[in-house]
N, C-alpha and C positions, 0 to 999 in steps of 0.2 A: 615563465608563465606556462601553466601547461592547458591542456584543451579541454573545452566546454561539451559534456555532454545531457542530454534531457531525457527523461523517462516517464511516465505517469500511470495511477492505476494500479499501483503492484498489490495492492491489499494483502498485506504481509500477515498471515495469521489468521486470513477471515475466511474459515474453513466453508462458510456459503456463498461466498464468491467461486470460487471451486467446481461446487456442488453446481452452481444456478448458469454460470457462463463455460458449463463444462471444458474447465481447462484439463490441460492433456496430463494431469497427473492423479487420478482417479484409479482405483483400485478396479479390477476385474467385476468385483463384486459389486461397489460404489458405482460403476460405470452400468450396471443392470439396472440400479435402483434410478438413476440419474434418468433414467430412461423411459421406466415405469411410472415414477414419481415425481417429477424435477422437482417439485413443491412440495414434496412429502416432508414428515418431521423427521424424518433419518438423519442423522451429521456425518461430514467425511470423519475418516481417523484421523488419530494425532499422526501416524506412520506420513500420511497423505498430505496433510497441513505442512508438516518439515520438508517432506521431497520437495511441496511447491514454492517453499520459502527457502530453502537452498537453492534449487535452481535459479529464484529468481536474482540471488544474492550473487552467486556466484557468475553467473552472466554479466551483472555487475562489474564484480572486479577483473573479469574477464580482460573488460574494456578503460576503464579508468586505470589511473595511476594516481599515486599519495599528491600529486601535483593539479592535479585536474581540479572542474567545478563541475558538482554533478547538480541542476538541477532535478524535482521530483515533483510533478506537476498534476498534483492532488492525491487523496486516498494514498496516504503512505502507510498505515500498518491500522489493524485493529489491537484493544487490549488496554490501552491507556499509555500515561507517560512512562512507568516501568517497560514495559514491551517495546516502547517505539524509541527508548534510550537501548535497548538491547539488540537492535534490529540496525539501528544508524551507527553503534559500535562496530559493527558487521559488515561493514562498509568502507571500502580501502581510502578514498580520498581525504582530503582534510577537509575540505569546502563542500558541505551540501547545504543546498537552501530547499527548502519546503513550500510547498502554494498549498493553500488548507483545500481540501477539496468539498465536495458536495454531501458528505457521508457524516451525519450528527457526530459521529464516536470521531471523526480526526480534529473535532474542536478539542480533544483530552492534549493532541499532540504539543499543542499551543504552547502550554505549559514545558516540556522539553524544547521549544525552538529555542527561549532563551537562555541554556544551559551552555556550559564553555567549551562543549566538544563541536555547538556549530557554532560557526562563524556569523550566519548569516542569518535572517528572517524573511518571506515576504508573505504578509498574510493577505488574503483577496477575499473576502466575504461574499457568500454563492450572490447577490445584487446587492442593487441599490435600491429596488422597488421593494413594496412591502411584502412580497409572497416568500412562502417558505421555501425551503430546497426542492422538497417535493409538487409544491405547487409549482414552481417555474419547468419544474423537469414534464410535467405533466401538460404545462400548454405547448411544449415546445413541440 
């Protein structure tokens, strides 16, 4: 049996994640605008999108082995079920389970959890009250 590790958040492909939580792989020029504009309608590049979805991949298997269980504990990828079977190919263990997170677009993912490359599922619906994702985020 090999060791359990947990992750969340990677929002693999959502070039305004990037852009809005200024993570650190922002281009020179993308990192002015980020600045001047956080909200502006500029997009990061696709150049910018892959550095941050290698990194995040690769940190990944950095630390897993084909034996391990990697939990992903929410917001696993933008793009739909093609993107997010491309992104979990890309991913060295055999066991990933998914927790849907709070992001409308990772209900698409649903759809790949029950395909034969995972093992696993566990989906957690943002509540049980009647508010939406954004309303609960918003009184919190």
């Amino acid at each position: 049996m090999g060791s359990v590790w947990f992750t969340a958040d990677l929002h693999l492909g959502h070039g305004n994640i990037i852009k809005h939580c200024l993570r650190p792989f922002l281009s020179p020029a993308e990192e002015e605008f980020a600045q001047t504009e956080p909200l502006g309608h500029w997009k990061v590049s696709e150049e910018t999108r892959r550095r941050h979805d290698d990194a995040l991949l690769t940190a990944i298997n950095d630390a897993v082995r084909t034996r391990d269980t990697l939990w992903v504990l929410g917001d696993f990828c933008w793009g739909g079920p093609k993107a997010a079977r491309a992104y979990r190919e890309r991913i060295r263990c055999q066991k990933v389970n998914l927790v849907w997170g709070c992001v409308p677009k990772s209900v698409d993912f649903q759809v790949v959890a029950s395909g034969e490359s995972l093992t696993r599922r566990l989906v957690i619906p943002p509540s049980s009250s009647s508010a939406t994702p954004a309303e609960a985020r918003a009184a919190a």
